[in-house]
PyMOL Python script that loads the backbone (N, CA, C, O; Angstrom):
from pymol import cmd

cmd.read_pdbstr("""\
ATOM      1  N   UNK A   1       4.754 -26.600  36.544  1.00  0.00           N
ATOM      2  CA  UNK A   1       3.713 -26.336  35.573  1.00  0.00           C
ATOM      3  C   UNK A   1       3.867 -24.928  35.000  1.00  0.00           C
ATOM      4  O   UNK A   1       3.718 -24.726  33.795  1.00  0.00           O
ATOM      5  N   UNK A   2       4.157 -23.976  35.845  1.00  0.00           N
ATOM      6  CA  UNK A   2       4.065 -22.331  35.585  1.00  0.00           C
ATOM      7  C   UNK A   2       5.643 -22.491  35.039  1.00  0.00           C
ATOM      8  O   UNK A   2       5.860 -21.468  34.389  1.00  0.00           O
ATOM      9  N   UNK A   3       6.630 -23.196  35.031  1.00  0.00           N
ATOM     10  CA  UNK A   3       7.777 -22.980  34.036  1.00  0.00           C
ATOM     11  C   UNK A   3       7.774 -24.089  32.446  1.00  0.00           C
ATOM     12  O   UNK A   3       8.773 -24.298  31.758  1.00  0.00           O
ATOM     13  N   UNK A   4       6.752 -24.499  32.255  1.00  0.00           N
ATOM     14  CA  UNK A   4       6.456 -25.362  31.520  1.00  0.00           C
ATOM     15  C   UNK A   4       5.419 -24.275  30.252  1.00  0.00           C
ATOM     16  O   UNK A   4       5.453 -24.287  29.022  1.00  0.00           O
ATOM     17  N   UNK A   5       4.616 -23.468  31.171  1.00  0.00           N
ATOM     18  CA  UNK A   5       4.106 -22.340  30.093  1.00  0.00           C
ATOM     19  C   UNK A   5       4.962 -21.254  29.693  1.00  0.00           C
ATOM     20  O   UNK A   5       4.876 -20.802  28.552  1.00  0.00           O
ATOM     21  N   UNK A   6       5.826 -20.772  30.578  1.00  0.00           N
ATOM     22  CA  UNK A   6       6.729 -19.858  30.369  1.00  0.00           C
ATOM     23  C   UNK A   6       7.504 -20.000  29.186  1.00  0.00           C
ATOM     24  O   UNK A   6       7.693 -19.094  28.373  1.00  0.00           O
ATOM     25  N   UNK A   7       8.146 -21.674  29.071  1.00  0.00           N
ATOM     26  CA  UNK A   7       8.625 -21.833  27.958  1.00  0.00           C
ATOM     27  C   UNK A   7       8.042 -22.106  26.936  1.00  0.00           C
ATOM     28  O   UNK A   7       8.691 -22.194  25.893  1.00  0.00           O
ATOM     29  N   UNK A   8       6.527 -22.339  26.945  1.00  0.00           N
ATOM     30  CA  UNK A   8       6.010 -22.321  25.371  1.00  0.00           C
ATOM     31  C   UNK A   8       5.544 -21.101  25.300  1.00  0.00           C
ATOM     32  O   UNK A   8       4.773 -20.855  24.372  1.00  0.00           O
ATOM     33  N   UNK A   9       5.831 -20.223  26.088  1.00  0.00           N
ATOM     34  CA  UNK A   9       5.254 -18.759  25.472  1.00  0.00           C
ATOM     35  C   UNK A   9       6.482 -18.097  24.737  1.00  0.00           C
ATOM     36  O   UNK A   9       6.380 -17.574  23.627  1.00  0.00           O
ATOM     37  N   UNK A  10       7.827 -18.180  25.569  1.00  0.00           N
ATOM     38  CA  UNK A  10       8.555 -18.230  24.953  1.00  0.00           C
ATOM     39  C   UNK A  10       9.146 -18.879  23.145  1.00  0.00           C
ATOM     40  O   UNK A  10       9.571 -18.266  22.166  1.00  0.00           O
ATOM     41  N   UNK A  11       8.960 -19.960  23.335  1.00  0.00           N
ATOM     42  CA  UNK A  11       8.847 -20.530  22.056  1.00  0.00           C
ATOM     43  C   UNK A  11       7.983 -19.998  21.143  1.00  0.00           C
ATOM     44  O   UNK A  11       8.258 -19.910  19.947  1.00  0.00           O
ATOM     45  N   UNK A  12       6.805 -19.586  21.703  1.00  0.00           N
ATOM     46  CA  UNK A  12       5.854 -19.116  20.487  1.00  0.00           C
ATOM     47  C   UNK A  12       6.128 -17.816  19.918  1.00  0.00           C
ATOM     48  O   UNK A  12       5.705 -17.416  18.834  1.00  0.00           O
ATOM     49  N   UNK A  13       7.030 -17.044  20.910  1.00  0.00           N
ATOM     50  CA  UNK A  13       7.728 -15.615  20.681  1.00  0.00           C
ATOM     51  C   UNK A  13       8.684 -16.009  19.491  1.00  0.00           C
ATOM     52  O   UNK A  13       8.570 -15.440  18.405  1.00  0.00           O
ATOM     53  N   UNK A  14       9.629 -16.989  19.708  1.00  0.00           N
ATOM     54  CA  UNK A  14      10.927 -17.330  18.833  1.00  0.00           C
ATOM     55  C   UNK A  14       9.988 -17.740  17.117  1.00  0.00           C
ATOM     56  O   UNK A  14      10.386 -17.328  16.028  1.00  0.00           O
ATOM     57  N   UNK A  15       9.090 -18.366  17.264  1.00  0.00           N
ATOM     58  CA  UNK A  15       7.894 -18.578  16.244  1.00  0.00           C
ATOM     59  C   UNK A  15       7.836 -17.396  15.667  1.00  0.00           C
ATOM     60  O   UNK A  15       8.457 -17.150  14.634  1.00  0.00           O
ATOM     61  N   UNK A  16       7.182 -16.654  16.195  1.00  0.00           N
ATOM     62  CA  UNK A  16       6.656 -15.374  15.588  1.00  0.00           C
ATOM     63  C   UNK A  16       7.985 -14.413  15.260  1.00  0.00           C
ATOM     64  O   UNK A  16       8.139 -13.787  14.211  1.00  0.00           O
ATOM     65  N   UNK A  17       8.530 -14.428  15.926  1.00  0.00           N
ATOM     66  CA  UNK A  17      10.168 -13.466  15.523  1.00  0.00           C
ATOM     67  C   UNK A  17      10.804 -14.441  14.005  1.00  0.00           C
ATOM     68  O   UNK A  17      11.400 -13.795  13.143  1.00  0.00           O
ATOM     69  N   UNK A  18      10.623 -15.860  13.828  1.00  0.00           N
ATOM     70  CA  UNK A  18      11.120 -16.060  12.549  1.00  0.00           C
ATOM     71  C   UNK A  18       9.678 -16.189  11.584  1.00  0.00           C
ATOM     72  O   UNK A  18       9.597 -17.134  10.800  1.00  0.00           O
ATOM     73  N   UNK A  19       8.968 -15.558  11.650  1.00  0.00           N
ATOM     74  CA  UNK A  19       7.874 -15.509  10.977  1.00  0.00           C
ATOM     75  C   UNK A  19       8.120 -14.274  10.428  1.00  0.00           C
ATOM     76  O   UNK A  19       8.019 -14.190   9.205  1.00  0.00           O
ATOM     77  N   UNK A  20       8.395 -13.379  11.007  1.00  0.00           N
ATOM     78  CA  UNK A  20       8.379 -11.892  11.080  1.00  0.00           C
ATOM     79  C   UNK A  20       9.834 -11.813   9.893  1.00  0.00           C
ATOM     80  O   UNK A  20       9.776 -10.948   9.020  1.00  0.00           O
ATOM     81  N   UNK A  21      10.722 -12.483   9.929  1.00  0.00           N
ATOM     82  CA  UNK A  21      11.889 -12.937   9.544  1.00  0.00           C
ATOM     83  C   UNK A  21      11.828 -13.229   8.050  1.00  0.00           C
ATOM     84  O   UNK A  21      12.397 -12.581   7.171  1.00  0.00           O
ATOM     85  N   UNK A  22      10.924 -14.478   7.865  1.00  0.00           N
ATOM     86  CA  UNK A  22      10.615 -15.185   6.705  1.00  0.00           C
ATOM     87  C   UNK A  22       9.816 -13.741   5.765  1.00  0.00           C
ATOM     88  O   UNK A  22      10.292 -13.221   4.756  1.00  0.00           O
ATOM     89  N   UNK A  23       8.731 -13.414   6.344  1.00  0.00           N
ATOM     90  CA  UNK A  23       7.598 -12.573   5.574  1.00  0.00           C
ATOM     91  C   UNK A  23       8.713 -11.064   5.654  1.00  0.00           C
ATOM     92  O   UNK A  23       8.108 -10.142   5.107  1.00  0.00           O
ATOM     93  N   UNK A  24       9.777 -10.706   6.043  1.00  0.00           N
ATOM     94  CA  UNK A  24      10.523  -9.251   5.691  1.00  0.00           C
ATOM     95  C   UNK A  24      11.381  -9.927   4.163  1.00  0.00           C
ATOM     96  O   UNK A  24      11.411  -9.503   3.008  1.00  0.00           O
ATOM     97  N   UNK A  25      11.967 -11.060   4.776  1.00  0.00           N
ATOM     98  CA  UNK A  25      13.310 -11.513   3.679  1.00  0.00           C
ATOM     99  C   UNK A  25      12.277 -11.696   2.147  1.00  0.00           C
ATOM    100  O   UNK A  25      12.794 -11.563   1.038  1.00  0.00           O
ATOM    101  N   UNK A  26      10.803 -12.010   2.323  1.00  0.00           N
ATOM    102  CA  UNK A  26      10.287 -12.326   0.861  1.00  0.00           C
ATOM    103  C   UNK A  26       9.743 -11.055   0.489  1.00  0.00           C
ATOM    104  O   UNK A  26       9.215 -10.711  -0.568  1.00  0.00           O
ATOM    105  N   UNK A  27       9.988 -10.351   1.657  1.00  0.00           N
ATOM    106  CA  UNK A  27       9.116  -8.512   0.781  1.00  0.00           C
ATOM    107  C   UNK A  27      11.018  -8.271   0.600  1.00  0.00           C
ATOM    108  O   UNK A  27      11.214  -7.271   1.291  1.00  0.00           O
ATOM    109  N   UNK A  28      11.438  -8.407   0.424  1.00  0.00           N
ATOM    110  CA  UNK A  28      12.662  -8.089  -0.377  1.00  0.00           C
ATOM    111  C   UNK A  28      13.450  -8.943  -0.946  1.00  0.00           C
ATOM    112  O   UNK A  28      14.665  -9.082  -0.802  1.00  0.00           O
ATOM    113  N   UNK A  29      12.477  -9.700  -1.813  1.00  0.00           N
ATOM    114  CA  UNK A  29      12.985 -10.817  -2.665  1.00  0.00           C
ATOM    115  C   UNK A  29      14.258 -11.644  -2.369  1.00  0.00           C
ATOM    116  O   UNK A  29      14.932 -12.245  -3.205  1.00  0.00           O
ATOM    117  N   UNK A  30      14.438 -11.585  -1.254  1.00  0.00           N
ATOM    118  CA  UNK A  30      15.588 -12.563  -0.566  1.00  0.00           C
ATOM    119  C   UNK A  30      14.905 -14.273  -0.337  1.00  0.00           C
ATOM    120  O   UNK A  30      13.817 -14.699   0.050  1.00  0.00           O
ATOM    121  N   UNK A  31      16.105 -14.872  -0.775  1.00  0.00           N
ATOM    122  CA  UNK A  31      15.667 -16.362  -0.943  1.00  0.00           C
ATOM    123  C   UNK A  31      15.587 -16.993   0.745  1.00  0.00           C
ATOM    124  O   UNK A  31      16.690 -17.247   1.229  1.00  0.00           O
ATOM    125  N   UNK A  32      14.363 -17.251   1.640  1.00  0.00           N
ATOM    126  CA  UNK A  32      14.712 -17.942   2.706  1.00  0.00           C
ATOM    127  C   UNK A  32      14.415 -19.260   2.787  1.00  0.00           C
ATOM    128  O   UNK A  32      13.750 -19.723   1.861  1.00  0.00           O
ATOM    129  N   UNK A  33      14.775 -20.043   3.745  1.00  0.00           N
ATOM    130  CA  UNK A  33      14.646 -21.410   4.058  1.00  0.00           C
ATOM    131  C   UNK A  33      13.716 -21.641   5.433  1.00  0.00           C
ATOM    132  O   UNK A  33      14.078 -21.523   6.604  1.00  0.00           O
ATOM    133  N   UNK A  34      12.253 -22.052   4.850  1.00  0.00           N
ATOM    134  CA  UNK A  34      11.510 -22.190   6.200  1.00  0.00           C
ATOM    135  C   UNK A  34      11.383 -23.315   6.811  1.00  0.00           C
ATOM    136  O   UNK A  34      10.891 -24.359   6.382  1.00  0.00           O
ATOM    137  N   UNK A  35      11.861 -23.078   7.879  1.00  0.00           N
ATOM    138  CA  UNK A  35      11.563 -23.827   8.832  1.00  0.00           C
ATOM    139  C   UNK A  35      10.453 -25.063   9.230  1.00  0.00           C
ATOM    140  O   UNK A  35       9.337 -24.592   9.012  1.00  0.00           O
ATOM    141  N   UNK A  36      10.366 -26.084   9.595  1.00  0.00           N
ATOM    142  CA  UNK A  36       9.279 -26.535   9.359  1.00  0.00           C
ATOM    143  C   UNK A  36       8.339 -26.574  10.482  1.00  0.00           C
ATOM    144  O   UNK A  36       7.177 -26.980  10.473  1.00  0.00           O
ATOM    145  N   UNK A  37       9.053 -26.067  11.493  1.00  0.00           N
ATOM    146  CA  UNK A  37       8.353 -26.271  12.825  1.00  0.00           C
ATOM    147  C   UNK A  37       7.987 -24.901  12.764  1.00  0.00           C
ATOM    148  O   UNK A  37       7.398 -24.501  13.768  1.00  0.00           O
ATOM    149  N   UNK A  38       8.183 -24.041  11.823  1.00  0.00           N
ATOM    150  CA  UNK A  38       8.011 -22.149  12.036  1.00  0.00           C
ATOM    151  C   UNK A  38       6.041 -22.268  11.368  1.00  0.00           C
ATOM    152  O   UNK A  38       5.433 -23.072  10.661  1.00  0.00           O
ATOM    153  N   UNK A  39       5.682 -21.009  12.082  1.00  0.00           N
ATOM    154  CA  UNK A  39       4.472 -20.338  11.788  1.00  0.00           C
ATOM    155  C   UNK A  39       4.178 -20.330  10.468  1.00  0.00           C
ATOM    156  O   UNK A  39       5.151 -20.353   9.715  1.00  0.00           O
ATOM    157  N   UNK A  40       2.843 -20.297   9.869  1.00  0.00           N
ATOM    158  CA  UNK A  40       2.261 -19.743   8.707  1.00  0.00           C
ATOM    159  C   UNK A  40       1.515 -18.754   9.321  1.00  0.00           C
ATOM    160  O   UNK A  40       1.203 -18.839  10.509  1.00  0.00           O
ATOM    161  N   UNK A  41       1.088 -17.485   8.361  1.00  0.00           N
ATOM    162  CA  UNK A  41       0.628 -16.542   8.812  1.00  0.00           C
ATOM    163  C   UNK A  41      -0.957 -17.214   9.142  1.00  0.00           C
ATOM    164  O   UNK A  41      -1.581 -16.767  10.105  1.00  0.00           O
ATOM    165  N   UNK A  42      -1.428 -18.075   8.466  1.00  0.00           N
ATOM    166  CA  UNK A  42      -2.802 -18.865   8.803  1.00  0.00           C
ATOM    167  C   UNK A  42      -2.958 -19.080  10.640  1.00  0.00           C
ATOM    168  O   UNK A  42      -3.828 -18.957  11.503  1.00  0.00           O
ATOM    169  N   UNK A  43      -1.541 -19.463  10.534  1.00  0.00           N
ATOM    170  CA  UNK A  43      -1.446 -20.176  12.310  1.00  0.00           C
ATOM    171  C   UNK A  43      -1.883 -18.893  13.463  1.00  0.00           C
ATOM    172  O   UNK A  43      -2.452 -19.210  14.508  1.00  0.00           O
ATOM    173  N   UNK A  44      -1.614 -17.684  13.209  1.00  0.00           N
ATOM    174  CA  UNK A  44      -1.630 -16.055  14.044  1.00  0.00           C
ATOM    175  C   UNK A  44      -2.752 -16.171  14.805  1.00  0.00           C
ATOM    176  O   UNK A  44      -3.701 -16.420  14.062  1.00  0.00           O
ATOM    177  N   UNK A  45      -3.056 -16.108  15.867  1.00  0.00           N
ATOM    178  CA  UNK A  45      -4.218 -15.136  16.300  1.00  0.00           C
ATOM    179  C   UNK A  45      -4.160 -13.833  16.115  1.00  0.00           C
ATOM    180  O   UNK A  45      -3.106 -13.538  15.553  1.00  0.00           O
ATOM    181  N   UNK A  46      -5.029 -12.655  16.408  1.00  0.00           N
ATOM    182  CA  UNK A  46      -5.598 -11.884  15.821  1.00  0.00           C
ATOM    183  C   UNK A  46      -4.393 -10.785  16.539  1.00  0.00           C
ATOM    184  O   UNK A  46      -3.891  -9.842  15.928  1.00  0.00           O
ATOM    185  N   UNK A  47      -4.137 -11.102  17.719  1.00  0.00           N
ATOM    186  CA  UNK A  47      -3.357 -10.278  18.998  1.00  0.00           C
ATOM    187  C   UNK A  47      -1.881 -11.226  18.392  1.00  0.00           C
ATOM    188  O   UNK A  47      -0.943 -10.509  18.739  1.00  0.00           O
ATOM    189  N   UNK A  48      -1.420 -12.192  17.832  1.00  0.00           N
ATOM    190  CA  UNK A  48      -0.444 -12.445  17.186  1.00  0.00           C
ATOM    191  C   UNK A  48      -0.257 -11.423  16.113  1.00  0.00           C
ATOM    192  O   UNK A  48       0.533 -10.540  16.445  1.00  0.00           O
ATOM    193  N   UNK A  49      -0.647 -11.327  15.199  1.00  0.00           N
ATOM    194  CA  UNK A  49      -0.806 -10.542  14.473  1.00  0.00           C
ATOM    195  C   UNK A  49      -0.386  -9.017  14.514  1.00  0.00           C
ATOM    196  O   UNK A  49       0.130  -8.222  13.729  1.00  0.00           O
ATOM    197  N   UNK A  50      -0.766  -9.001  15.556  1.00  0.00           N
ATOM    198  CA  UNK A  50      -0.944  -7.737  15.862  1.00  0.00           C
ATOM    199  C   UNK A  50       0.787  -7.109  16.831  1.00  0.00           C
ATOM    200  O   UNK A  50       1.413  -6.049  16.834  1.00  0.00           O
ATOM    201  N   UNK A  51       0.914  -8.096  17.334  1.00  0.00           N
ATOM    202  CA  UNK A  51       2.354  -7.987  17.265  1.00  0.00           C
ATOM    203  C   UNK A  51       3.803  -8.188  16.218  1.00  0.00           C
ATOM    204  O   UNK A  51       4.858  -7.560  16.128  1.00  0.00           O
ATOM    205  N   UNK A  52       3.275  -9.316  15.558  1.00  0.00           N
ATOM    206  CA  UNK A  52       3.827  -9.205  14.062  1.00  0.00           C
ATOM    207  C   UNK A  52       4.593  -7.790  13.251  1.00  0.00           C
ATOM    208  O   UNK A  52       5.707  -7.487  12.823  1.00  0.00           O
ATOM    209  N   UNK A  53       3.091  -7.121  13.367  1.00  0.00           N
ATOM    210  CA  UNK A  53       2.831  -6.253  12.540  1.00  0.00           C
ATOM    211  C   UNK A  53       3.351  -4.739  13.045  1.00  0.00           C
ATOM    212  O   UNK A  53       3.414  -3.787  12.267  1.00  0.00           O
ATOM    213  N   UNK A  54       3.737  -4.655  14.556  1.00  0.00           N
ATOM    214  CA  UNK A  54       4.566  -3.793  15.324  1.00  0.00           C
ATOM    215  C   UNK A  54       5.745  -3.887  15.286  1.00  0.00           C
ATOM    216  O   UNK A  54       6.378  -2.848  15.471  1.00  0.00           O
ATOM    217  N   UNK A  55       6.371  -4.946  15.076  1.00  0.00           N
ATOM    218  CA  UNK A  55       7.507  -5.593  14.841  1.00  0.00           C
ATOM    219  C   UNK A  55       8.218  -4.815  13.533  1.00  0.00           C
ATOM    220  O   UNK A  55       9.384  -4.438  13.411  1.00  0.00           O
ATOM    221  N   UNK A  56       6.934  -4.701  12.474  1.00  0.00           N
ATOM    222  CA  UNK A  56       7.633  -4.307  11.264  1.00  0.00           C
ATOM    223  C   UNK A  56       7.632  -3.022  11.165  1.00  0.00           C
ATOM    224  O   UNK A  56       8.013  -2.504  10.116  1.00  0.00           O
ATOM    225  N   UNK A  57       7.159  -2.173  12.352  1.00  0.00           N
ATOM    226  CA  UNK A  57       6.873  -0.828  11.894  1.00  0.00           C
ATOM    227  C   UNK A  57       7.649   0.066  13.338  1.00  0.00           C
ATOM    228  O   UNK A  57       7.678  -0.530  14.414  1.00  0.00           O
ATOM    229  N   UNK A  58       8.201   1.394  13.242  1.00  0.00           N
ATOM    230  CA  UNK A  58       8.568   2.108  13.558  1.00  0.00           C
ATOM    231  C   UNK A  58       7.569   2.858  14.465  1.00  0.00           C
ATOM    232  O   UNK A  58       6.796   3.209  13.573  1.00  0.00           O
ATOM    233  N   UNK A  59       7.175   3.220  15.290  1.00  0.00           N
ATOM    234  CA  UNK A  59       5.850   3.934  16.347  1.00  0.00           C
ATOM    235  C   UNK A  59       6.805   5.257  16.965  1.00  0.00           C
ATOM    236  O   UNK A  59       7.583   4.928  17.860  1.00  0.00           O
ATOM    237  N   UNK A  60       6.808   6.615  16.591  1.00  0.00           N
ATOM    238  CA  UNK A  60       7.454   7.335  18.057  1.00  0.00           C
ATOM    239  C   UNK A  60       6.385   7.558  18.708  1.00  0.00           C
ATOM    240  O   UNK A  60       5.211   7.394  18.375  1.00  0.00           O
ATOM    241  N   UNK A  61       6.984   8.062  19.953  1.00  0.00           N
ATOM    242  CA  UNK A  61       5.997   8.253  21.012  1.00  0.00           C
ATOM    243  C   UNK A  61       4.714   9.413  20.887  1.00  0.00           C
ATOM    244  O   UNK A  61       4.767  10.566  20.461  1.00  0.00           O
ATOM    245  N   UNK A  62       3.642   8.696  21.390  1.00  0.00           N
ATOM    246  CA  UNK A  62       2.564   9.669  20.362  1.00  0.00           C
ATOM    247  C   UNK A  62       1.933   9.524  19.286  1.00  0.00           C
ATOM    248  O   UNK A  62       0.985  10.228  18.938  1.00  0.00           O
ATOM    249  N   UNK A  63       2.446   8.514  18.610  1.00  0.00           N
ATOM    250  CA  UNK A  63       2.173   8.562  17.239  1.00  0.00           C
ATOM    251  C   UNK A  63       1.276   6.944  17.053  1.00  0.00           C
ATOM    252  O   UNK A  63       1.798   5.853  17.281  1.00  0.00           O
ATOM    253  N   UNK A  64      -0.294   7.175  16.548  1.00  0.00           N
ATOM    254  CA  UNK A  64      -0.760   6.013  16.223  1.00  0.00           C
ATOM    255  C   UNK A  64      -1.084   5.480  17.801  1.00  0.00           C
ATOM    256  O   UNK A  64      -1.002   6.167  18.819  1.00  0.00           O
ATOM    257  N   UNK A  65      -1.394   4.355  17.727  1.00  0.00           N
ATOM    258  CA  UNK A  65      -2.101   3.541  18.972  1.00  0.00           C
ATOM    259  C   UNK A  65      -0.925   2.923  19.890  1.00  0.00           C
ATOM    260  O   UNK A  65      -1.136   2.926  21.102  1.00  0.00           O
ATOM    261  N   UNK A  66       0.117   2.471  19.487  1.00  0.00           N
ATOM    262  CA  UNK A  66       1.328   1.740  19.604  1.00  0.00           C
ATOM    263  C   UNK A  66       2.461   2.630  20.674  1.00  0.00           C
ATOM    264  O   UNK A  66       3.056   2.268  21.689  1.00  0.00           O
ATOM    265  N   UNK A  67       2.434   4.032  19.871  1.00  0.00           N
ATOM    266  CA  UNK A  67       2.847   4.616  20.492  1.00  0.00           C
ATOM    267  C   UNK A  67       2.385   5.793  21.211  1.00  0.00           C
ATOM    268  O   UNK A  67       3.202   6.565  21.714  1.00  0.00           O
ATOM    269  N   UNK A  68       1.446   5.936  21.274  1.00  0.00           N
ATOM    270  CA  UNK A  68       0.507   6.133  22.334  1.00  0.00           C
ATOM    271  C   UNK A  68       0.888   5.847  23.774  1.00  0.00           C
ATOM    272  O   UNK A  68       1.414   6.531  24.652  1.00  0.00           O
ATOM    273  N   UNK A  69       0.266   4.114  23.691  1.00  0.00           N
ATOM    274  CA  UNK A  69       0.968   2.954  24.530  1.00  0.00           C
ATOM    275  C   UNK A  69       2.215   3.384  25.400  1.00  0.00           C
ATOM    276  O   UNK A  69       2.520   3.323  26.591  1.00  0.00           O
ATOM    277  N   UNK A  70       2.851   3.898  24.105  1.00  0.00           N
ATOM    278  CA  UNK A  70       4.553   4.136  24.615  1.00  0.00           C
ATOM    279  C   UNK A  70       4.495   5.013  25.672  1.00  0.00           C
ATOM    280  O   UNK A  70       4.868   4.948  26.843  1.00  0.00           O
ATOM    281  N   UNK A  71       3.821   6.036  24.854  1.00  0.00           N
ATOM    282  CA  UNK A  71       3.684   7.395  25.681  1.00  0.00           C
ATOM    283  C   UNK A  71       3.474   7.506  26.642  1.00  0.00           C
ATOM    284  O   UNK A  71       4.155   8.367  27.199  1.00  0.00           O
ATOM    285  N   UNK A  72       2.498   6.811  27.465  1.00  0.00           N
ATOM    286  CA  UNK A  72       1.717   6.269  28.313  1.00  0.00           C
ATOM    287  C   UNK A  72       2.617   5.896  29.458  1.00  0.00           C
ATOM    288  O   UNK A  72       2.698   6.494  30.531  1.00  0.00           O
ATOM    289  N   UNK A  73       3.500   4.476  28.961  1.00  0.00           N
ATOM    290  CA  UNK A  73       4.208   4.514  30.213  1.00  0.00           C
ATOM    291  C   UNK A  73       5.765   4.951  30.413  1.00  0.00           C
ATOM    292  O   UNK A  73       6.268   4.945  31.537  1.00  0.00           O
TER     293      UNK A  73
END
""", "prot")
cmd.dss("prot")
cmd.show_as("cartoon", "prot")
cmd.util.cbc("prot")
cmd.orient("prot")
């Protein structure tokens, strides 16, 4: 059962990494091909999102909430 969630958490990671994928290639007018089993940003929870959105951004340590975090450990 506990390797049965592992892999849909996993999967939902591979989700969100070509989500993250799709929404960079159309902020730079690159033509992609979506997936049909892939995410809409509708689909996110809020803490999805929120990793998304770390994904696209640079944090040094210290800097902002993220890297803070970093700092931290």
């Amino acid at each position: 059962m506990e390797f049965k969630a592992d892999q849909l958490g996993l999967q939902r990671i591979e989700q969100l990494r070509d989500l993250y994928e799709s929404l960079s290639a159309a902020e730079n007018n690159q033509q992609t091909k979506r997936l049909s089993a892939s995410l809409s940003p509708e689909d996110l929870t809020s803490t999805e999102w929120y990793y998304v959105v770390c994904m696209s951004f640079t944090f040094n340590p210290g800097q902002g909430l993220p890297g803070r975090a970093l700092a931290n450990n």
